[in-house]
KEMI-241295 format. One line per 4 residues: number of its first residue (from 1); for each residue y, z, x of C-alpha. Coordinates in pm, 1 decimal, decimal comma, always signed. Example, Ala and Ser with C-alpha at 12.3 -4.5 7.8 and 13.67 -1.06 7.14 Angstrom:
BEGIN
1	-450,0/+780,0/+1230,0  -106,0/+714,0/+1367,0
This chain:
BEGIN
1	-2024,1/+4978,5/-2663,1  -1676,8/+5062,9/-2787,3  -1608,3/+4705,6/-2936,4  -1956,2/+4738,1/-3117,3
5	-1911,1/+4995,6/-3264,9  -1602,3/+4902,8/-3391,0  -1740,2/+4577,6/-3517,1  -2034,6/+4787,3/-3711,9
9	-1777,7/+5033,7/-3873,1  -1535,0/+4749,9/-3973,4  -1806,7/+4543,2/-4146,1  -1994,9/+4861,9/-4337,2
13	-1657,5/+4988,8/-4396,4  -1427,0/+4759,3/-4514,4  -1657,9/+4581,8/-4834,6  -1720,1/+4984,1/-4916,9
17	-1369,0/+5022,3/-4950,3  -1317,1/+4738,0/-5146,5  -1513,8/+4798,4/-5413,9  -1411,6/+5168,2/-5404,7
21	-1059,8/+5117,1/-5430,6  -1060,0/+4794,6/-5649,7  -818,7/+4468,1/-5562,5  -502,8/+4628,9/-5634,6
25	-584,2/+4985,0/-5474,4  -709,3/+4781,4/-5103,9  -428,1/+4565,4/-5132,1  -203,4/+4850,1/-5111,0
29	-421,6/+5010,9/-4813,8  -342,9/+4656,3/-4650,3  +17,5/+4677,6/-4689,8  +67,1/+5039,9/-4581,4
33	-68,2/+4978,2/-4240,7  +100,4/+4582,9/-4187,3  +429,0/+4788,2/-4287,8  +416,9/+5142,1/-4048,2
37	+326,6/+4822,3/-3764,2  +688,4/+4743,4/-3787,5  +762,9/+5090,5/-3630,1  +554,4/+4994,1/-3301,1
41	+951,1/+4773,7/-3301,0  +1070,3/+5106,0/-3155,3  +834,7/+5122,3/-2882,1  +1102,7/+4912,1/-2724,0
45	+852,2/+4793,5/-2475,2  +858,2/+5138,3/-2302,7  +429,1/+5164,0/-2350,1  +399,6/+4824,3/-2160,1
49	+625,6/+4968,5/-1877,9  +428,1/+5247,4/-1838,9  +106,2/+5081,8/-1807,9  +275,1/+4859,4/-1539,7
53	+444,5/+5118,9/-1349,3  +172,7/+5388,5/-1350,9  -46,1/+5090,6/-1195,0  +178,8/+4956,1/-963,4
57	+249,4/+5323,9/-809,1  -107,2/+5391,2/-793,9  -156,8/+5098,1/-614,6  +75,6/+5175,3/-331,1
61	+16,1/+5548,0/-289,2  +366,6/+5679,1/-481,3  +239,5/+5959,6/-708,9  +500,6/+6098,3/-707,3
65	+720,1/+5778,0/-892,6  +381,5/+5828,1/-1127,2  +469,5/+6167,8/-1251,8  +889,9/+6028,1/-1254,3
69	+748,7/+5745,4/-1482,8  +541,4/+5949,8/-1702,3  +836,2/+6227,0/-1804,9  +1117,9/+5954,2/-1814,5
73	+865,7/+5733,2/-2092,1  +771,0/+6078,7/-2275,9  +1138,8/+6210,0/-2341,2  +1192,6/+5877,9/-2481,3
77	+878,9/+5858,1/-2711,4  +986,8/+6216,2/-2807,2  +1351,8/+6100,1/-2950,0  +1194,8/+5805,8/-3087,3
81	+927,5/+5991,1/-3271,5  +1208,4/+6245,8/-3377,3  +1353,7/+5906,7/-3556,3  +1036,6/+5746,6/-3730,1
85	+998,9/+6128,2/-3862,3  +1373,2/+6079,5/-4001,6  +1342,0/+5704,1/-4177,6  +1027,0/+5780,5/-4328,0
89	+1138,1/+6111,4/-4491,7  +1412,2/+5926,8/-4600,2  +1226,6/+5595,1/-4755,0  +886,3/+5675,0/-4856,0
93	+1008,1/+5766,2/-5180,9  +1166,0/+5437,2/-5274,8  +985,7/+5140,4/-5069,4  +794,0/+5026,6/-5335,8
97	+1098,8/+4868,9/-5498,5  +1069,9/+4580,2/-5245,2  +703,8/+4497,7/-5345,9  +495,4/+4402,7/-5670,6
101	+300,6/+4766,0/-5698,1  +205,8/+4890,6/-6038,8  +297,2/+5197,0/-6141,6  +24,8/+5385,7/-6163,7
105	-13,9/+5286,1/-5768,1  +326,7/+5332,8/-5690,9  +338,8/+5786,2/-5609,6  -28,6/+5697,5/-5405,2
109	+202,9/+5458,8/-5172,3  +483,9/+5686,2/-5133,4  +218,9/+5959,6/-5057,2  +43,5/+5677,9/-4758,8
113	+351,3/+5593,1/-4611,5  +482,4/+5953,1/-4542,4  +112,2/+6069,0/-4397,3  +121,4/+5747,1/-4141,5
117	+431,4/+5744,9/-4079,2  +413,9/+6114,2/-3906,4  +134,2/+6004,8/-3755,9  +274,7/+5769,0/-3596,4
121	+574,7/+5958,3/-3521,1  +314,6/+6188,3/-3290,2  +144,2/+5926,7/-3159,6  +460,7/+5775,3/-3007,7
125	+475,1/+6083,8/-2849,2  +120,2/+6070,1/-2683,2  +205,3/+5669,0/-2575,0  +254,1/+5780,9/-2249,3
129	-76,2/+5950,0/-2216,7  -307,9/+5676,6/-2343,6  -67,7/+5371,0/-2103,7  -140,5/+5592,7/-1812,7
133	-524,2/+5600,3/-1832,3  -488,8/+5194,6/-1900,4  -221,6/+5237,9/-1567,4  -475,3/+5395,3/-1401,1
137	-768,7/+5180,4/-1510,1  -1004,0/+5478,6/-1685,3  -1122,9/+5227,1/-1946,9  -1474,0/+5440,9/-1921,4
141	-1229,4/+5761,1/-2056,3  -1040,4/+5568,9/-2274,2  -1346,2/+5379,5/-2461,0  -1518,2/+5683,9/-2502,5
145	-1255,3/+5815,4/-2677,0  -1235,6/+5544,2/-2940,5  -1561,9/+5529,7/-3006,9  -1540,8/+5879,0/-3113,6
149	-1253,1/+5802,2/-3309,9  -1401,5/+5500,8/-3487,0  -1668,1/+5688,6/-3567,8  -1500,7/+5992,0/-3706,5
153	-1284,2/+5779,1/-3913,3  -1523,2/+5532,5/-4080,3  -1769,3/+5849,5/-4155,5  -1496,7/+6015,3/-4237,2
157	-1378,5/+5772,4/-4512,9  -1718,1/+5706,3/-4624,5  -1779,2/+6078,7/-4716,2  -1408,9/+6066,6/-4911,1
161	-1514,0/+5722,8/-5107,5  -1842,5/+5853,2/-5199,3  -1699,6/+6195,3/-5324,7  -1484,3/+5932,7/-5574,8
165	-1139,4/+6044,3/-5362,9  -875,0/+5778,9/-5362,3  -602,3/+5628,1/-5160,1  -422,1/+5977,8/-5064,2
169	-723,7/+6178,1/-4910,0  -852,2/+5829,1/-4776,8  -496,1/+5824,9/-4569,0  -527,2/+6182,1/-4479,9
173	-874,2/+6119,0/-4330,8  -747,4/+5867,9/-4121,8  -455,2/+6051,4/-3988,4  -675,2/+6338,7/-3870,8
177	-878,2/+6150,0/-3695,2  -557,5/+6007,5/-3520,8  -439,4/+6358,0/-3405,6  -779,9/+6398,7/-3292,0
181	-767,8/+6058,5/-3055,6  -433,0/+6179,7/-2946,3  -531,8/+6507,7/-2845,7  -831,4/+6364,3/-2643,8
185	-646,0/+6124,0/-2523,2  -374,4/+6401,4/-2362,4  -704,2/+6577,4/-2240,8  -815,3/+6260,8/-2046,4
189	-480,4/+6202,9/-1938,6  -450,2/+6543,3/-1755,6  -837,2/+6539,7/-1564,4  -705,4/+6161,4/-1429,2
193	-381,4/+6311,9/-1340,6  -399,8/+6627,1/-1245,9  -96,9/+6676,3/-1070,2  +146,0/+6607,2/-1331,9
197	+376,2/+6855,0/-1499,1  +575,0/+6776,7/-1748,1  +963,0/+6874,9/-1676,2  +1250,0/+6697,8/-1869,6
201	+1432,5/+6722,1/-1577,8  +1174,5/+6500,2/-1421,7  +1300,9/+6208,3/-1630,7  +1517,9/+5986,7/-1405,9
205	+1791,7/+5744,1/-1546,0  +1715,1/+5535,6/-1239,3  +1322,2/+5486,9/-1419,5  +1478,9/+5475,1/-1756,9
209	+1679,6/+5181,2/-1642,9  +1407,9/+5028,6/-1467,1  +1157,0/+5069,7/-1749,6  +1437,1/+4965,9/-2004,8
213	+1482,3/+4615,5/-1789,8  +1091,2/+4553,1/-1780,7  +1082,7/+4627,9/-2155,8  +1342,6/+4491,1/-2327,8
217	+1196,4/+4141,3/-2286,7  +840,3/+4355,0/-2418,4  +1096,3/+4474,4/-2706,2  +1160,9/+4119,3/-2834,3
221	+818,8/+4012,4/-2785,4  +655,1/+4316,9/-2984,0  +956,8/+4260,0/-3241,9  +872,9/+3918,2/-3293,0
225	+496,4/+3989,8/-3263,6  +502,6/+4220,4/-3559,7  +706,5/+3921,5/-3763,6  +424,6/+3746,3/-3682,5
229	+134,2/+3929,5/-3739,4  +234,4/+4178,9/-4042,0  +500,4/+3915,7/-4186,4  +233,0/+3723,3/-4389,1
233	+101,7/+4056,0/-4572,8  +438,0/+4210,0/-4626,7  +579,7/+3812,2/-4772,1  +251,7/+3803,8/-4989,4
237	+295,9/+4186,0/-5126,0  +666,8/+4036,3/-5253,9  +585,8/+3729,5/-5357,9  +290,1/+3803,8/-5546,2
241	+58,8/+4064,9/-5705,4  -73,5/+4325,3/-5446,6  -411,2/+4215,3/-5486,0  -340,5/+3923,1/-5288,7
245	-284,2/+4106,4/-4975,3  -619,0/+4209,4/-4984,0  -784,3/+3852,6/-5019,1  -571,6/+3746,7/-4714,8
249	-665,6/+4070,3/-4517,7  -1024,2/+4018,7/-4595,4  -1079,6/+3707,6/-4351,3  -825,2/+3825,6/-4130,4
253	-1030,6/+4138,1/-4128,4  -1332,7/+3955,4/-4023,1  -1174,1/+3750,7/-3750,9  -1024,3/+4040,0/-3590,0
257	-1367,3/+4249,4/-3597,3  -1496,0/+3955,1/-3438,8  -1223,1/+3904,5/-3171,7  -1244,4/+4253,4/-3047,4
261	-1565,6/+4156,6/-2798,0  -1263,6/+3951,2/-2639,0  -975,5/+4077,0/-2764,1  -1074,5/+4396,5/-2476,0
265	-1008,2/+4216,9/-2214,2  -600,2/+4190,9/-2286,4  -564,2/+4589,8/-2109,4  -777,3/+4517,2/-1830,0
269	-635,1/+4242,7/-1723,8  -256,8/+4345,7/-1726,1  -280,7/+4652,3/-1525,6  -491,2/+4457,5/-1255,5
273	-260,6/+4169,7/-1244,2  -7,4/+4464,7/-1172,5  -222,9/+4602,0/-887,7  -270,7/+4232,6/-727,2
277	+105,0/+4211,6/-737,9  +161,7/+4552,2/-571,1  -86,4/+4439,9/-311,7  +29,7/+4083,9/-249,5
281	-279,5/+3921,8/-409,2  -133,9/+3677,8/-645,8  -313,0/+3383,9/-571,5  -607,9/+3521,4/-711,5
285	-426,1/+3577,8/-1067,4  -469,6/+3224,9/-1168,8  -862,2/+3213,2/-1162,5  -798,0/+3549,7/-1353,2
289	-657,8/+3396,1/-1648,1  -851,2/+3078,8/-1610,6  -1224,1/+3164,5/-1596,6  -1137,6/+3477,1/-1837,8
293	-1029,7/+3294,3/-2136,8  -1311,0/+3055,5/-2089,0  -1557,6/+3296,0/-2055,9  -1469,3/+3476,0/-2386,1
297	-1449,8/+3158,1/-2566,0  -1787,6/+3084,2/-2463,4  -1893,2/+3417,0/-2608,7  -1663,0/+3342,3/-2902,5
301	-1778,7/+2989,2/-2995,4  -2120,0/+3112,9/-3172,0  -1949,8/+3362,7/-3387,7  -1685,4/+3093,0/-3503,9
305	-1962,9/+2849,9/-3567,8  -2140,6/+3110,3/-3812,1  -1805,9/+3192,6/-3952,6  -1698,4/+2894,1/-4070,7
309	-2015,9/+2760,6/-4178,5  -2147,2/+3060,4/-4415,2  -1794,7/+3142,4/-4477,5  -1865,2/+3154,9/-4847,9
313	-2227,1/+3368,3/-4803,4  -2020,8/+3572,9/-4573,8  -1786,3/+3675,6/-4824,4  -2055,6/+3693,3/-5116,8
317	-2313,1/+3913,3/-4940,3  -2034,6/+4126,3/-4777,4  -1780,9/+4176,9/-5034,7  -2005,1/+4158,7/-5333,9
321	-1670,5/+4007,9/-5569,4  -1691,6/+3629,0/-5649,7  -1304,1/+3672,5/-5625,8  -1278,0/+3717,7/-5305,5
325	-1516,0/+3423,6/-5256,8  -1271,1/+3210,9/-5482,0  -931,5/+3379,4/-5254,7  -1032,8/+3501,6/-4908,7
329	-1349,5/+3206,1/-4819,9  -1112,4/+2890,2/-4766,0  -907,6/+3085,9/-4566,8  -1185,5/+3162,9/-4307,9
333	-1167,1/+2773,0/-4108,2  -828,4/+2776,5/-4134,1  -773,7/+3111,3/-3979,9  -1065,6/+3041,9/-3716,2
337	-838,6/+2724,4/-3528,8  -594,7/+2990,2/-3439,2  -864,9/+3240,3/-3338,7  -1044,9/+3024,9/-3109,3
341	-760,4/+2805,2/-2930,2  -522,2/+3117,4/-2926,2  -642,7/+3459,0/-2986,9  -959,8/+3414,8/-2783,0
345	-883,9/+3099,8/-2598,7  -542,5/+3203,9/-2466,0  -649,4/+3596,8/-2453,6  -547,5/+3686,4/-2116,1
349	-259,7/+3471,0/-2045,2  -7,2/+3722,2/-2234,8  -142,0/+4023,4/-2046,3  -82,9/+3853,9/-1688,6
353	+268,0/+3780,3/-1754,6  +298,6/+4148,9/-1867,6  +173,3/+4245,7/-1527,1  +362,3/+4008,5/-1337,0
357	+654,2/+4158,3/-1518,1  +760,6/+3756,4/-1621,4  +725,1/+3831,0/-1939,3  +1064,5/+3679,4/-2076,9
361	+972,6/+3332,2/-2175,2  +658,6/+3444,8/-2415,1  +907,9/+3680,4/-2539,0  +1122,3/+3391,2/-2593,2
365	+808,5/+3161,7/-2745,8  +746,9/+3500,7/-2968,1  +1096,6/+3503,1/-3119,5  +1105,5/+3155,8/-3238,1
369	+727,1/+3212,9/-3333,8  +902,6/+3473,0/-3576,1  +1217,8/+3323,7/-3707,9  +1012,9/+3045,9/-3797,7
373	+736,9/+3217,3/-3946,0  +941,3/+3444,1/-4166,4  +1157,6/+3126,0/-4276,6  +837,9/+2897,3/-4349,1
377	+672,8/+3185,2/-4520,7  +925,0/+3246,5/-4749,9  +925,4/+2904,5/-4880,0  +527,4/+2881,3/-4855,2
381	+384,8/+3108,8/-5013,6  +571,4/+3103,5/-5356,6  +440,2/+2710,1/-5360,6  +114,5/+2720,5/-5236,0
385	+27,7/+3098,0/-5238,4  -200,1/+3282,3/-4929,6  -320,8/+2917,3/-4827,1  +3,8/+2779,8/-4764,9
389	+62,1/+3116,2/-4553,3  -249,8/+3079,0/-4335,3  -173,2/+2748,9/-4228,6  +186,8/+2787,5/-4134,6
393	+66,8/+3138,9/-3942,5  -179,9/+2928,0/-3785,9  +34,0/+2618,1/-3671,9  +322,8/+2808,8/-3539,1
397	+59,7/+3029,2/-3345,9  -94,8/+2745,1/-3183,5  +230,3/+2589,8/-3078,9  +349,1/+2901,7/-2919,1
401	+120,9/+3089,7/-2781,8  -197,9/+2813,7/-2767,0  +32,1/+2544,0/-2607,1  +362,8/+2692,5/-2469,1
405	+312,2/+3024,0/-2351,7  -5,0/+2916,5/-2097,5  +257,2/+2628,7/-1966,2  +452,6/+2890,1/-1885,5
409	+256,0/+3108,1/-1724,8  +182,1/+2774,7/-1485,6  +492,9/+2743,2/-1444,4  +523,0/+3103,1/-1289,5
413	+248,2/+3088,5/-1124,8  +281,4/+2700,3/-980,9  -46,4/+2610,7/-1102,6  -136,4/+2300,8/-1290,7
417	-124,1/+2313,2/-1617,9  -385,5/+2047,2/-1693,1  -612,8/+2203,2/-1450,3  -585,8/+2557,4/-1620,4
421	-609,7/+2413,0/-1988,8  -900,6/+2171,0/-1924,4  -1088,6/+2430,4/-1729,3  -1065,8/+2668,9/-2024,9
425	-1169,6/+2471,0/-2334,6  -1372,0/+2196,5/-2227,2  -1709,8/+2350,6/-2130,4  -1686,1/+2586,3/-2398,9
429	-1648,7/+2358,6/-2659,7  -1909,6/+2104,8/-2497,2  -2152,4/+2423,4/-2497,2  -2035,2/+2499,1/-2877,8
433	-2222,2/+2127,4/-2972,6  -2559,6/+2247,1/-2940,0  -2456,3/+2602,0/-3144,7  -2335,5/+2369,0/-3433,4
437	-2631,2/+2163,6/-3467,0  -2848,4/+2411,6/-3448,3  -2651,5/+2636,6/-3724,8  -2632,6/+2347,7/-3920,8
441	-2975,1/+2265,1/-3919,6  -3084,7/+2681,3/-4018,9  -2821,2/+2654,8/-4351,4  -2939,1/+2332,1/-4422,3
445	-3396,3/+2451,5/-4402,3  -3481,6/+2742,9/-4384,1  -3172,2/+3028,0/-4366,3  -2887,3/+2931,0/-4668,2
449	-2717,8/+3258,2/-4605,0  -2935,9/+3408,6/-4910,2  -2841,0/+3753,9/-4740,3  -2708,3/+3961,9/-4483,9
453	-2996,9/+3963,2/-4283,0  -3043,5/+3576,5/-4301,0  -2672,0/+3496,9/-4146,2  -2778,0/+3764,9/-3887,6
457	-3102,3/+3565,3/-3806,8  -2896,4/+3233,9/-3803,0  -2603,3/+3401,7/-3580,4  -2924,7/+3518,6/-3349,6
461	-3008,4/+3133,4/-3294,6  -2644,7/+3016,4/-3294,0  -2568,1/+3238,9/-3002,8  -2893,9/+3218,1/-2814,9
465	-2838,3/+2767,2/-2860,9  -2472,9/+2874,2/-2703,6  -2488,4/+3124,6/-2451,2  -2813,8/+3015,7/-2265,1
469	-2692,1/+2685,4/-2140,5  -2375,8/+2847,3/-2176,5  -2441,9/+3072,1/-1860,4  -2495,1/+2755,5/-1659,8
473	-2244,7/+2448,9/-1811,7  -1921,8/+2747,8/-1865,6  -1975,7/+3027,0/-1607,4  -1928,6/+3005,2/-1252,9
477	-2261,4/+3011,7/-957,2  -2109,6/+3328,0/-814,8  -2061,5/+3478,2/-1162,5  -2435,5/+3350,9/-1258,8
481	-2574,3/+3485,9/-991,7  -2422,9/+3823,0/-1034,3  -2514,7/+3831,1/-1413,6  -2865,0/+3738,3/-1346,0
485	-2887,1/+4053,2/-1101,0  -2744,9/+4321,4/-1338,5  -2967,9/+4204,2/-1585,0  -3251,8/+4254,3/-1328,1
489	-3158,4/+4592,5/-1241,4  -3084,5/+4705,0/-1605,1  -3462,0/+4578,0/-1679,3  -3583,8/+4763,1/-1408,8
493	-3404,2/+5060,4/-1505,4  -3556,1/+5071,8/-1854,3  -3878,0/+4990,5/-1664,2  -3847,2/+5310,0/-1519,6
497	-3725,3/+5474,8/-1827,6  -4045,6/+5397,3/-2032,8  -4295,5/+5459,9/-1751,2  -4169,9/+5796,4/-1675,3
501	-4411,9/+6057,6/-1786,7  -4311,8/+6369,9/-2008,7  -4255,9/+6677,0/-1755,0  -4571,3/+6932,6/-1811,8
């Protein structure tokens, strides 16, 4: 529920905004938010720890170490927080030197880089509230919570748009609605663990040391993963005209709204990988990785299908600009290869290393990822603009993370490697050959993508030609069999619903 709404803010929202705040004025939004992602750098890895830790106490009954983990990780957020506070006060005003802004845009940047940036100095202070419901495995808290928040914030920046605000009270919008998450979040925090209290003197250097060893290898990796993921924006906001960040954010946009059914998973998995660790389970991790990452590419493969074949409808009937059809539409295919043999195909190998704590050699993959990224974008992108930048992002992503990080993982783990990539992406792509033709067949008759509602219709088909044989060529009997019975209860239960009679 969470994910979807997510998904249903991101698409009203985002083509709203657009055509609110003009090319120029989104590109700048775009920009703002790849930029304050390089402070998640001073995390240091210490979130990732927590989650870990929190879980692996749990597990064994130490709830005491719990409450040791939790004050250690929040006296460190709190000096770190202390220092985002300081480097944004002290930069805000000139940043825009780097980059191709206008002047007219440039005080509205300054003015969106001081509001984040103190929000994320306090949210770096409430990291250790929101890793220890993930520690302690209250997704049902924690998803309630953001779909709160995702709601508040896209209503939120509706009503600003349509009162004809700008950029500033569009960035103070969104920044309340992060104090509000983090304040919910803290509330959550203390009904699941009750029995904390914070003390400074509670922090141990013992757990400081500890946490710092587990996440300094989660330091270079989130280093290198912001490189990797905010690097093209920030390259393509010096190299050329603002504007341009927004026709590369636009498909990335879309991708990532449609990665986050998947993309869920990543959380989940890591703190129980932890927990089978702490109780001596590990031989089950394997089929954890394996048969998650090809279940979600099963769910995946009809969404890429409709993707890249109304890419250009997509972009007409969404964004409404025949610019962005001209800029952000070939990048769509392009940016799908990574999606579906990496962010969806590979989504839950990163999170078991995390809770195996063997982490180190993605971190490794990560940091070449980076140094290559940031050296091929920089001679890219002034040749062959935001299509040049796509592929290269792409490429290096699939060679890291889509081929060498899940050989690594069987490496840890002594499994087979071509056992665990076959299993993944051959029946999903075998089930994805019916979804094509049948997508194919809709453009080519009777739904061209005329609207909205036609690519709906047409995704309706894609995925129902997908995930029905789907559920018996990709998912497991066991698995089958225990789908086909929740689905039987939850029809009974609405049975039940819409038989009841009114009380007199």
């Amino acid at each position: 529920m969470g994910v979807a709404f997510a998904m249903f803010a991101g698409l009203i929202l985002s083509p709203f905004m657009i055509r609110r705040l003009g090319e120029e004025g989104y590109g700048i939004w775009a920009l703002v938010f790849a930029l304050i992602d390089y402070y998640d750098i001073l995390d240091f890895g210490f979130r990732s720890a927590v989650v870990k830790y929190t879980a692996h106490y749990r597990a064994t009954g130490e709830l005491d170490q719990v409450n040791t983990v939790i004050n250690t990780a929040l006296v460190y957020f709190s000096l770190i927080g202390a220092l985002v506070l300081l480097v944004t006060v002290l930069v805000f005003r000139s940043l825009h030197n780097l980059f191709q802004i206008t002047l007219a845009y440039q005080p509205q940047f300054a003015a969106l880089i001081l509001l984040v940036g103190i929000s994320w100095a306090l949210g770096a202070v409430c990291h250790s509230f929101s890793a220890s419901l993930e520690g302690f495995q209250r997704y049902d808290l924690y998803n309630r919570t953001w779909i709160l928040y995702n709601g508040v914030r896209a209503i939120g920046c509706a009503v600003v748009l349509l009162l004809g605000y700008g950029l500033v009270p569009l960035g103070m919008t969104v920044v309340a609605s992060q104090v509000m998450l983090y304040a919910i979040n803290y509330r959550n925090f203390r009904k699941v663990v009750p029995g904390y209290r914070f003390d400074p003197r509670g922090a141990s250097r013992a757990m400081l040391a500890r946490l710092f060893n587990y996440g300094k290898h989660t330091f270079l990796a989130n280093s290198s993963w912001q490189v990797v993921s905010q690097g093209p924006a920030v390259l393509i906001g010096h190299f050329l005209p603002a504007a341009f960040v927004g026709y590369y954010a636009v498909p990335s946009r879309l991708i990532q709204i449609s990665v986050n059914a998947t993309d869920s998973v990543i959380s989940v998995s890591g703190s129980q990988t932890a927990e089978l660790t702490a109780k001596d389970e590990v031989q089950t991790i394997p089929l954890l990785g394996l048969l998650v990452n090809r279940y979600c590419l099963m769910i995946f493969m009809p969404i890429a299908v409709i993707l890249a074949l109304y890419r250009n409808e997509i972009i007409e009937t969404w964004i409404r600009n025949p610019v962005y059809v001209m800029y952000s539409a070939p990048l769509l295919p392009i940016l799908l290869l990574g999606a579906i043999f990496v962010l969806v195909g590979q989504v839950n190998t990163p999170a078991i290393l995390y809770g195996l704590g063997k982490h180190q050699g993605y971190a490794r993959g990560l940091v070449v990822e980076a140094c290559l990224s940031a050296a091929l974008l920089a001679y890219t992108i002034p040749r062959y603009g935001i299509p040049g930048a796509a592929c290269v992002a792409v490429a290096l992503m699939i060679l890291d993370r889509g081929i060498y990080t899940p050989w690594y993982l069987c490496r840890v783990l002594r499994f087979p490697y071509a056992r665990y990539m076959t299993e993944i992406y051959t029946r999903p792509l075998l089930a994805a050959l019916p979804v094509i033709a049948v997508a194919y067949g809709l453009k080519a008759t009777v739904l061209p993508g005329r609207s909205l509602l036609e690519i709906a219709v047409a995704a309706m088909f894609a995925a129902a030609a997908g995930w029905g044989p789907g559920a018996f060529l990709v998912l497991e009997r066991e698995h089958r069999s225990l789908l086909i019975g929740q689905m039987a209860s939850l029809t009974a239960w609405l049975t039940g619903v819409f038989r009841r009679q009114p009380a007199s």
